[in-house]
C-alpha positions as CSV (number, residue, x, y, z in Angstrom):
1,X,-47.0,23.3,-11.0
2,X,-48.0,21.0,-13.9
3,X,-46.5,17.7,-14.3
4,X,-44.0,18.7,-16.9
5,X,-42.6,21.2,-14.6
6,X,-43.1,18.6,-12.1
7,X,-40.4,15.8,-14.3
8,X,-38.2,18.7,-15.1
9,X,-37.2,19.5,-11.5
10,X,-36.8,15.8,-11.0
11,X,-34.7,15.6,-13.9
12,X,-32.3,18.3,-12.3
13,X,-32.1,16.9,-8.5
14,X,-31.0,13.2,-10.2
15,X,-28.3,15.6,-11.9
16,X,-27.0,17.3,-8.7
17,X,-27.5,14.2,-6.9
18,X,-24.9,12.0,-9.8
19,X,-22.6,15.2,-9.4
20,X,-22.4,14.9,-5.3
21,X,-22.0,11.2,-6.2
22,X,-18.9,11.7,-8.6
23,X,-17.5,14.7,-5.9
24,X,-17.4,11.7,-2.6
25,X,-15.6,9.8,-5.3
26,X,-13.3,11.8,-6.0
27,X,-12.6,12.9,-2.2
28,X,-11.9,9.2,-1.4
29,X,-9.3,8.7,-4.4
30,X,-7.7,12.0,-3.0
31,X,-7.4,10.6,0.1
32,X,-5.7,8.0,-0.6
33,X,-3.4,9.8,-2.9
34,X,-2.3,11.8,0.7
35,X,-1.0,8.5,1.5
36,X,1.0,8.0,-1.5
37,X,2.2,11.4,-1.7
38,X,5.6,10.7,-0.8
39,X,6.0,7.9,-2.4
40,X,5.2,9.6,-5.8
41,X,8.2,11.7,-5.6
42,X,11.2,9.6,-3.8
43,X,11.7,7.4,-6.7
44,X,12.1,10.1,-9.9
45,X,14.9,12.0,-7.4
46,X,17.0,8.2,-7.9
47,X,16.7,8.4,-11.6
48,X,18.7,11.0,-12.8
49,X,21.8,9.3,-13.8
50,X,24.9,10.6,-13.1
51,X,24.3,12.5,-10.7
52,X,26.5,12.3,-7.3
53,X,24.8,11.0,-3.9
54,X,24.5,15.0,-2.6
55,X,22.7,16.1,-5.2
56,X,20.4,13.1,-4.7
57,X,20.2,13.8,-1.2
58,X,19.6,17.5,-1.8
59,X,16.7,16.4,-3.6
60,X,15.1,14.3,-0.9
61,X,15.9,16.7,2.2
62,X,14.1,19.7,-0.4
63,X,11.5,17.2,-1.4
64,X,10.5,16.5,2.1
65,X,10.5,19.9,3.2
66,X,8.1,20.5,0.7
67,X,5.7,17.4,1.2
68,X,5.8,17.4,5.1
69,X,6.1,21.5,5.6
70,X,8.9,21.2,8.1
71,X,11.2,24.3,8.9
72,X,14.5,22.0,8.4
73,X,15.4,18.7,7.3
74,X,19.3,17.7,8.0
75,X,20.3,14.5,6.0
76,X,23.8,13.6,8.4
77,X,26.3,10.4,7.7
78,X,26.8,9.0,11.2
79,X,30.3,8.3,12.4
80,X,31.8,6.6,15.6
81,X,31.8,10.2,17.6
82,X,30.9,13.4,15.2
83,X,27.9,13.4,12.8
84,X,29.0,15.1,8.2
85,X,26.6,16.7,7.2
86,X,25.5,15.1,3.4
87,X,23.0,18.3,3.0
88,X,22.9,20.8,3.5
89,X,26.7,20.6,3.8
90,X,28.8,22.1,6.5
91,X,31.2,21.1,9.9
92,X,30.9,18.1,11.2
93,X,29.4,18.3,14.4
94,X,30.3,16.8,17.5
95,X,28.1,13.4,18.2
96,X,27.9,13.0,22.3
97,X,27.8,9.4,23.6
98,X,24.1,9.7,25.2
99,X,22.8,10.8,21.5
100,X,25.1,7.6,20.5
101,X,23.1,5.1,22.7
102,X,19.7,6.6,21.6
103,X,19.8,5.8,18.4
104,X,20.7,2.5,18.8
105,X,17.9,1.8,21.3
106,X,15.7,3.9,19.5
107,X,16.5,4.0,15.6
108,X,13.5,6.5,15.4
109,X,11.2,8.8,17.2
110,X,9.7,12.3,18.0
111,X,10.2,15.0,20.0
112,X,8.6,18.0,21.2
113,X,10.3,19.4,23.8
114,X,13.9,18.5,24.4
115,X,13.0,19.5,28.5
116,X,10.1,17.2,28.8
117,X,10.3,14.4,31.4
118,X,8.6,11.4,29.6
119,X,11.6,11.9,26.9
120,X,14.1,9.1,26.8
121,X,17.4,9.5,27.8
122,X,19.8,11.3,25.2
123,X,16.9,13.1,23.4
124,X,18.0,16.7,24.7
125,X,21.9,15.5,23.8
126,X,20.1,14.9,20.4
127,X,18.3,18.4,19.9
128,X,21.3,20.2,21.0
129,X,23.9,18.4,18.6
130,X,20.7,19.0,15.6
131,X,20.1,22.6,16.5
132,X,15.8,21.6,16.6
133,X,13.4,22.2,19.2
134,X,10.2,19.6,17.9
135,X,11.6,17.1,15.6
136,X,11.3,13.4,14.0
137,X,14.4,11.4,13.4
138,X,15.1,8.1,11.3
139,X,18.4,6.1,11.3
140,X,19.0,4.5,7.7
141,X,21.4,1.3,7.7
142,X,23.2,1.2,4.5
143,X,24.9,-2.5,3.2
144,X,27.9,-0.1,2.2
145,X,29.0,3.1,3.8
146,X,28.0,4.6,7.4
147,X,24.7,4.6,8.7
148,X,22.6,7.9,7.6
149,X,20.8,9.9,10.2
150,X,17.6,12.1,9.3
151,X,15.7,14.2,11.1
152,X,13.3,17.3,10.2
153,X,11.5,19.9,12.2
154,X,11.8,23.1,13.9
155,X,13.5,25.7,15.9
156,X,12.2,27.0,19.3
157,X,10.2,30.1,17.8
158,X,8.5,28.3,15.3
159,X,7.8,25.1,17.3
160,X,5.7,27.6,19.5
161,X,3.5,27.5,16.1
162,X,3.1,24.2,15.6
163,X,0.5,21.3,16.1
164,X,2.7,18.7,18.5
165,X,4.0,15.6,16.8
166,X,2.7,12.1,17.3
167,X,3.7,8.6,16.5
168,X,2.5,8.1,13.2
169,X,4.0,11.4,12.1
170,X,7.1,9.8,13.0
171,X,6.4,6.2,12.1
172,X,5.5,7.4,8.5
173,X,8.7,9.9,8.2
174,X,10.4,6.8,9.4
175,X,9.1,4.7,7.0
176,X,9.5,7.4,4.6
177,X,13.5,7.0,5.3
178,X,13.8,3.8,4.9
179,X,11.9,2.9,1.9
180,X,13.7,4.6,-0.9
181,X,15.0,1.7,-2.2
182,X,11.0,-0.6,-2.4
183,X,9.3,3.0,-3.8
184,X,12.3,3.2,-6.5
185,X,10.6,0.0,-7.6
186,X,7.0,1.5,-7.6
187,X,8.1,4.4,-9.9
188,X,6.2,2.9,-12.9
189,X,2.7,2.8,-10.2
190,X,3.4,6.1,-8.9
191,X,4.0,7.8,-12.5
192,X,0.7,6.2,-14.1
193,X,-1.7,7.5,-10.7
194,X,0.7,11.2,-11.5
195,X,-1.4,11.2,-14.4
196,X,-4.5,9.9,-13.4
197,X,-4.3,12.8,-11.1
198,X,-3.7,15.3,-13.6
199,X,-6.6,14.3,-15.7
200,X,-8.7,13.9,-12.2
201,X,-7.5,17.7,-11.9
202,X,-8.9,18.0,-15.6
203,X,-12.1,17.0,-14.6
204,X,-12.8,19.0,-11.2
205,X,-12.2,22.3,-13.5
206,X,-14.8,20.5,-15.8
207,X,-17.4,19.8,-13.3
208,X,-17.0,23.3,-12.1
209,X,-17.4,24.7,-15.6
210,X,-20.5,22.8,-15.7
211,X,-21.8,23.4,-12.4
212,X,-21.7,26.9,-13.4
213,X,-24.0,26.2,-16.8
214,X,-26.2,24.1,-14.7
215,X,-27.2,26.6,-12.5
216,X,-27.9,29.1,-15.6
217,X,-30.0,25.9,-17.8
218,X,-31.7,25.5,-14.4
219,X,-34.1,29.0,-15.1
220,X,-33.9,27.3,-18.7
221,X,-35.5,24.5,-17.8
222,X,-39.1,24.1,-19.8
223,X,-37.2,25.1,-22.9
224,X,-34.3,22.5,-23.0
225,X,-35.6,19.5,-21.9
226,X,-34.2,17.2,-24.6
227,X,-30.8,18.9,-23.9
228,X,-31.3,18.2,-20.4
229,X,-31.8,14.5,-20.9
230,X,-28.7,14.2,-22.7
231,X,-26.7,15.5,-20.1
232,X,-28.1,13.3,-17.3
233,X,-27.1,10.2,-19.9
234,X,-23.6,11.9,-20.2
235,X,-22.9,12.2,-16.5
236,X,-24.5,8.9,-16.0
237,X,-21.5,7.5,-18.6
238,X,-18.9,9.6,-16.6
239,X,-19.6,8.3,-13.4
240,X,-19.8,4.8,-14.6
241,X,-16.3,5.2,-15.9
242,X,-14.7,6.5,-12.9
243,X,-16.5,3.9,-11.1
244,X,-14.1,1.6,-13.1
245,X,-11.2,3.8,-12.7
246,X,-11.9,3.4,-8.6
247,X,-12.2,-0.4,-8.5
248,X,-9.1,-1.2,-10.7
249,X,-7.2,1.1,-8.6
250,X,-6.5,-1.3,-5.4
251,X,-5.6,-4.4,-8.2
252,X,-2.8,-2.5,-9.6
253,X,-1.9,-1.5,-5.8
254,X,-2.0,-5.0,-5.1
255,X,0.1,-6.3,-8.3
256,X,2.7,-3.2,-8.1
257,X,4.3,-4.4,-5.0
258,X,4.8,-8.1,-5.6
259,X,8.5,-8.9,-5.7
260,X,10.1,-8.3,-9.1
261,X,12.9,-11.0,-8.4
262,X,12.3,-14.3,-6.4
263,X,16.0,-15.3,-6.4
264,X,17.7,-16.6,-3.4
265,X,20.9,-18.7,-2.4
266,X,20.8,-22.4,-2.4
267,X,16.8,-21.9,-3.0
268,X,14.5,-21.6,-6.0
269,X,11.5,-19.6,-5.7
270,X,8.5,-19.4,-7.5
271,X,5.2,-17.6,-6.6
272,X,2.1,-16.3,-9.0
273,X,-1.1,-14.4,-8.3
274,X,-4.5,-14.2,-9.5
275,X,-6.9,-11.7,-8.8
276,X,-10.6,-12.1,-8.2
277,X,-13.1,-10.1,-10.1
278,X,-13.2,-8.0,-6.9
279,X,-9.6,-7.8,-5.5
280,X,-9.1,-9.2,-1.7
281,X,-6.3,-8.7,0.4
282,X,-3.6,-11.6,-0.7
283,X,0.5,-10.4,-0.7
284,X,3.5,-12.2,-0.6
285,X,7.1,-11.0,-1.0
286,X,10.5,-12.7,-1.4
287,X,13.6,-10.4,0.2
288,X,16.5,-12.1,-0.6
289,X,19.8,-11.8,2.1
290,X,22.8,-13.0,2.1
291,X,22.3,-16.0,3.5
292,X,19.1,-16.7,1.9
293,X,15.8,-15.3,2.3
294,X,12.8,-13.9,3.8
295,X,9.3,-15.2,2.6
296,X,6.1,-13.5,3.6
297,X,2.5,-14.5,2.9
298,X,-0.3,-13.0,4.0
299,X,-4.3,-12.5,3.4
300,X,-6.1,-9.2,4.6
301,X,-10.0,-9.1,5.5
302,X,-12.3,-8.0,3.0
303,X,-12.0,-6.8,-0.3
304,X,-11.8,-3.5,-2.4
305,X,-9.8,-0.3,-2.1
306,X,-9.5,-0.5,1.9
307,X,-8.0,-4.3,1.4
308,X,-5.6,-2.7,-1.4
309,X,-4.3,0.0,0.7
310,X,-3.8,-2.3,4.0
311,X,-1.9,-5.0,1.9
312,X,0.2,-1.3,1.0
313,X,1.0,-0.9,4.8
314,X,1.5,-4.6,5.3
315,X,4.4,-4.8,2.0
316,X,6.0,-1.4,3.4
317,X,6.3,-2.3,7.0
318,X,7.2,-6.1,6.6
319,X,10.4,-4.2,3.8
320,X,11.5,-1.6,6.5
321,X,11.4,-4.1,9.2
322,X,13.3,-6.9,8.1
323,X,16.0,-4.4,6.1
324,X,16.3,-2.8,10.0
325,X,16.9,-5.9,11.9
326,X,18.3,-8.2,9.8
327,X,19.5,-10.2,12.6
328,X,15.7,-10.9,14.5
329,X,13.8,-13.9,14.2
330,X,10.4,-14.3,12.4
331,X,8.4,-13.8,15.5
332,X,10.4,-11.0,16.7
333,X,9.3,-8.9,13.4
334,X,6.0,-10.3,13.0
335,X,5.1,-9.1,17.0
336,X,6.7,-5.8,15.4
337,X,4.2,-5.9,12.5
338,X,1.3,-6.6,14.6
339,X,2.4,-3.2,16.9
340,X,2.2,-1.1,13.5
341,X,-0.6,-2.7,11.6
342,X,-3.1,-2.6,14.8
343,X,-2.6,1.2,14.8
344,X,-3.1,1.7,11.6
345,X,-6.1,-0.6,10.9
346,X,-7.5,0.2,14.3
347,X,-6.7,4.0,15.4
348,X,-6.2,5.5,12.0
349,X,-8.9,3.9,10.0
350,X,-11.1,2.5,12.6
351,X,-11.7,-0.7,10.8
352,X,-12.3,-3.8,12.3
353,X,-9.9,-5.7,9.5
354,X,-7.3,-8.1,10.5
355,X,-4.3,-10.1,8.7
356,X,-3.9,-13.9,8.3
357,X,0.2,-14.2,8.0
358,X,3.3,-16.1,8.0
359,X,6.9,-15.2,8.1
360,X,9.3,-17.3,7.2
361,X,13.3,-17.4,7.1
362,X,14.8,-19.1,4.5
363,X,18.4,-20.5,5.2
364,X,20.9,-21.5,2.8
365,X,21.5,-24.6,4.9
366,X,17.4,-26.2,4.4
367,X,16.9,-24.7,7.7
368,X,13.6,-22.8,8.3
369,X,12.3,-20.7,10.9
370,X,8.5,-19.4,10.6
371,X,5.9,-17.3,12.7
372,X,2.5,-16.1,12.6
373,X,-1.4,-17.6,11.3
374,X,-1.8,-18.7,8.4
375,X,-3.0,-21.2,6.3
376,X,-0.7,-24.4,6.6
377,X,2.5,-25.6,4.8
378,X,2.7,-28.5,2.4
379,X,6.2,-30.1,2.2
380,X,7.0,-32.7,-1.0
381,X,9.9,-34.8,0.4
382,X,11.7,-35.7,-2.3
383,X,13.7,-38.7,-1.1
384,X,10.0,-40.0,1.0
385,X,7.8,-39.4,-1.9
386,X,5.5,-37.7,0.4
387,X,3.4,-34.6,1.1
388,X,3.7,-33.2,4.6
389,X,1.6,-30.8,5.9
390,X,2.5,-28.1,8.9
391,X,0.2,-26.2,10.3
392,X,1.4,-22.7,11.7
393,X,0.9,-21.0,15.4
394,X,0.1,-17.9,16.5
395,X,-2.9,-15.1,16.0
396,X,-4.2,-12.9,13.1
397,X,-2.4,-9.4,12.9
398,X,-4.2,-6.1,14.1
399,X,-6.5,-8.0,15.9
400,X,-4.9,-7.1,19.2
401,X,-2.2,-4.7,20.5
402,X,0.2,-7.2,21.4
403,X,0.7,-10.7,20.2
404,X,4.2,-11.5,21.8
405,X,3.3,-14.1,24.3
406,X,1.8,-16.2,21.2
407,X,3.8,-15.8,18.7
408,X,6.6,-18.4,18.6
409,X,9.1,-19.7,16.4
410,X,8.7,-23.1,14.7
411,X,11.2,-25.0,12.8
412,X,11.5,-27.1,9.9
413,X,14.5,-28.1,7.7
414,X,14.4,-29.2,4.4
415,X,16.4,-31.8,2.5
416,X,17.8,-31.1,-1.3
417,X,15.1,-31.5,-3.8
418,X,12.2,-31.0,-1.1
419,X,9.9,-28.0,-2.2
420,X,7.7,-26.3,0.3
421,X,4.5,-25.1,-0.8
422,X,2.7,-21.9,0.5
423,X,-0.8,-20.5,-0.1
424,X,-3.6,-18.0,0.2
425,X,-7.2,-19.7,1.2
426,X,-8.7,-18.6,-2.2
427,X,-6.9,-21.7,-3.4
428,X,-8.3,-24.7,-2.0
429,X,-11.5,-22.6,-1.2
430,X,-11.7,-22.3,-5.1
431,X,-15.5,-24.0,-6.1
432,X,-16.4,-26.2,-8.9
433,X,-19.9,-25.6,-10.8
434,X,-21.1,-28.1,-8.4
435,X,-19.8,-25.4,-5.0
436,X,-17.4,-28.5,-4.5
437,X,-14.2,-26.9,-3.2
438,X,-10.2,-27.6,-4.6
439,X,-9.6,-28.9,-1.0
440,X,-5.9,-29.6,0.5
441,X,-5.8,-33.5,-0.8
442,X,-6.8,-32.1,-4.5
443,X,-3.6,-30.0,-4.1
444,X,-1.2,-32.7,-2.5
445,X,-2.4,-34.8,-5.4
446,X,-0.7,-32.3,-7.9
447,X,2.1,-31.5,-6.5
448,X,2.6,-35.7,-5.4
449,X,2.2,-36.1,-9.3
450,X,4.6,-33.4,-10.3
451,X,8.2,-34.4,-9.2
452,X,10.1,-33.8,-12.4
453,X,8.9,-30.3,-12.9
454,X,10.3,-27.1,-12.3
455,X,9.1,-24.6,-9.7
456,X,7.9,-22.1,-12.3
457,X,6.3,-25.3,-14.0
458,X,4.6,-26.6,-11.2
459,X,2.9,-23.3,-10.4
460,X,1.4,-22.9,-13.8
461,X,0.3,-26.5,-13.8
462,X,-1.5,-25.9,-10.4
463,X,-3.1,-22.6,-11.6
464,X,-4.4,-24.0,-14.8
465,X,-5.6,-27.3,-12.7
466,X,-7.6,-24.2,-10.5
467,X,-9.1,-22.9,-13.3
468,X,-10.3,-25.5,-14.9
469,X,-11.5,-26.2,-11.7
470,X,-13.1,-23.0,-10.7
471,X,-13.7,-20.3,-13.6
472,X,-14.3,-17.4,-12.0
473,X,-12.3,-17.3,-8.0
474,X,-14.4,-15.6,-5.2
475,X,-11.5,-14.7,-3.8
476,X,-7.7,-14.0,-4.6
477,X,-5.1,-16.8,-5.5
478,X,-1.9,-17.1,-4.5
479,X,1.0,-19.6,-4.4
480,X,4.8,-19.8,-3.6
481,X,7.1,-22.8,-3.6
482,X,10.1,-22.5,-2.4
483,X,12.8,-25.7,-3.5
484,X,15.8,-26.4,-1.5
485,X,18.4,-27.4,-4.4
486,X,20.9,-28.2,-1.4
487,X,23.2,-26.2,0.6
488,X,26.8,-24.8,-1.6
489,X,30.0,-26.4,-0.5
């Protein structure tokens, strides 16, 4: 073999070895379009207007029969002692008291076989009165209306079929169930990576067009070198893009989820973002109640599309739990949030990430209540003049299984005028040319300086103060202040 047979076989292997390349890329964005699978469909089915709440549950029960595979899915308004059927419509059936008690000790769950003995009690009353042999179930609380009850799966001759169900199958239908309302607000997200997967689509039928031709230039070789070369620079320019495609992908994840409204009662709230060059793990999220509000900040190990998809999980779970106990302290639902996140960061990706948070519970009153670990609290008291800071207790999330005996509730109450101040680490960590960090005093010195601004001015004025500062973060910004404007009368 002479040596221009010798560069034109080397030529070819970089080619198949740039194609495998692109292939393990595109397996790993497929992957994680598996997890958001569900959540591309749920929010179209709520936006055709006018039509009535059975046809938009139709949609969901057939939409979830499709997506999960299931044999039924029953979609059932719960009353005090019989269960209507919303879809597929027919009697009401009869809703026995031990069924009654299980779902309010247990809003979800699995089962697999109504006879088992490690079931708890009321699950065979609950498989009778649904007619299913293996099933999931979900109980959705609704601000108006009676509570909804779903559950999917199958009879006894097809269960005899099926792969057994396990906590996250239920944990995700669950989640699934409760979610409508946060994926409604991801439908712009979910429609833009609809079409990135249609042109992704668009390109696998391309590479196997050209996989094809490949294997016919490759007895073609000594004549079509130049040709050849030009393809390698082609695929080169191909993968490169969808390189890029891949790395923006967890920073609109990341951005998609932040709160589209930050108002509260008695409170003003205002929170921004920035985003490193490669995005971290930072999320926050306002959920205004009644009463006030719930404020969550958070910072997730590493960086990339693991950190993106994580800080997914985190926004998801911290929605469903607080909209399903309304009534529980911070600590309660962050010990809750540790349970969930430590399976999935531990069993189902077998990472070794963990969460810095903090929950807090906004009253209308000035009252706080706040779990969790996470960087500390500033307070500017406005009658004082002074910056406070308060440090927070407790443990990282999905570091361990169970955090309850450290996580406690701490209290702090604020005054009218007094604005709290919450951040991510990639603020005062930010660096000057000179690797001298932003530091907490830097901070307190702005927001000391800044009394007669507005939330949503003071913000801006601390984010261009960071920039100037430190051009180009390591790490992703955030900040929230939260100003108590006095409780109504």
């Amino acid at each position: 073999m002479n040596a221009e047979e010798q560069l034109l076989r080397e030529k070819a292997r970089l080619l198949l070895q740039r194609e495998r390349e692109l292939f393990e890329l595109r397996l790993k964005l497929d992957q994680l379009a598996v997890w958001l699978s569900i959540g591309q469909e749920l929010p179209e089915l709520f936006l055709h207007r006018g039509a009535s709440p059975e046809a938009v549950w139709d949609r969901v029960r057939k939409t979830l029969l499709g997506r999960l595979q299931l044999q039924r899915v029953l979609i059932l308004e719960v009353h005090s002692s019989v269960l209507r059927a919303l879809t597929p419509t027919g009697l009401e059936r009869d809703f026995p008291i031990e069924a009654r008690l299980l779902l309010q000790a247990r809003p979800w769950g699995w089962c697999n076989d109504p006879k088992a003995d490690s079931n708890q009690p009321g699950v065979a009353a609950l498989a009778e009165t649904l007619g299913l042999h293996q099933f999931m179930w979900s109980r959705i609380a609704r601000a108006q209306g009676s509570p909804v009850l779903m559950a999917g799966g199958f009879d006894r001759t097809k269960a005899a079929f099926r792969s057994p169900f396990v906590e996250n199958d239920a944990a995700y239908f669950s989640n699934a169930a409760q979610h409508m309302e946060s994926l409604l607000e991801n439908a712009l997200l979910v429609a833009e990576l609809e079409i990135e997967k249609d042109q992704l689509r668009e390109v696998n039928l391309s590479l196997e067009q050209r996989d094809q031709a490949l294997q016919k230039a490759a007895k073609e070789l000594l004549a079509a070198n130049e040709n050849l070369e030009q393809h390698v620079r082609e695929r080169t320019e191909e993968l490169a893009r969808k390189n890029l495609e891949l790395r923006e992908l967890p920073r609109r994840i990341q951005t998609s989820i932040l709160p589209k409204s930050t108002t509260a009662p008695s409170i003003t709230i205002s929170a921004r973002m920035v985003a490193a060059e490669e995005v971290g793990g930072d999320y926050y999220d306002v959920l205004p109640v009644p009463d006030g509000a719930w404020v969550a900040v958070g910072d997730v190990s590493g960086h990339g599309l693991q950190a993106g998809l994580l800080t997914f999980m985190l926004q998801s779970a911290v929605t469903a739990l607080t909209a399903a106990r309304p009534a529980a302290t911070p600590s309660e639902i962050v010990t809750l949030l540790n349970t969930v996140m430590y399976k999935n960061i531990r069993q189902r990706l077998g990472s070794d990430d963990h969460v810095t948070f903090v929950l807090l519970r906004v009253f209308e009153d000035g009252r706080v209540l706040f779990a969790g670990s996470h960087e500390c609290f500033l307070i500017r008291r406005a009658q004082k003049r002074i910056c406070e800071t308060v440090a927070t207790r407790g443990t990282w999330l999905g570091a361990t299984p169970d955090i309850g005996r450290v996580t406690v509730d701490s209290e702090i109450r604020l005054e009218p005028d007094d604005v709290l101040v919450a951040f991510t680490d990639g603020l005062i960590d930010a660096r000057s040319a000179t690797r001298e960090m932003f530091g907490i005093e830097r901070l307190c010195g702005e927001i000391g300086a800044s009394a007669e601004l507005s939330t949503d001015e003071l913000c801006d004025r601390i984010l261009t103060k960071v920039r100037a500062w430190c051009a180009r973060p390591e790490d992703d910004i955030s900040l929230i202040l939260i100003r108590f404007e006095g409780a109504f009368i």
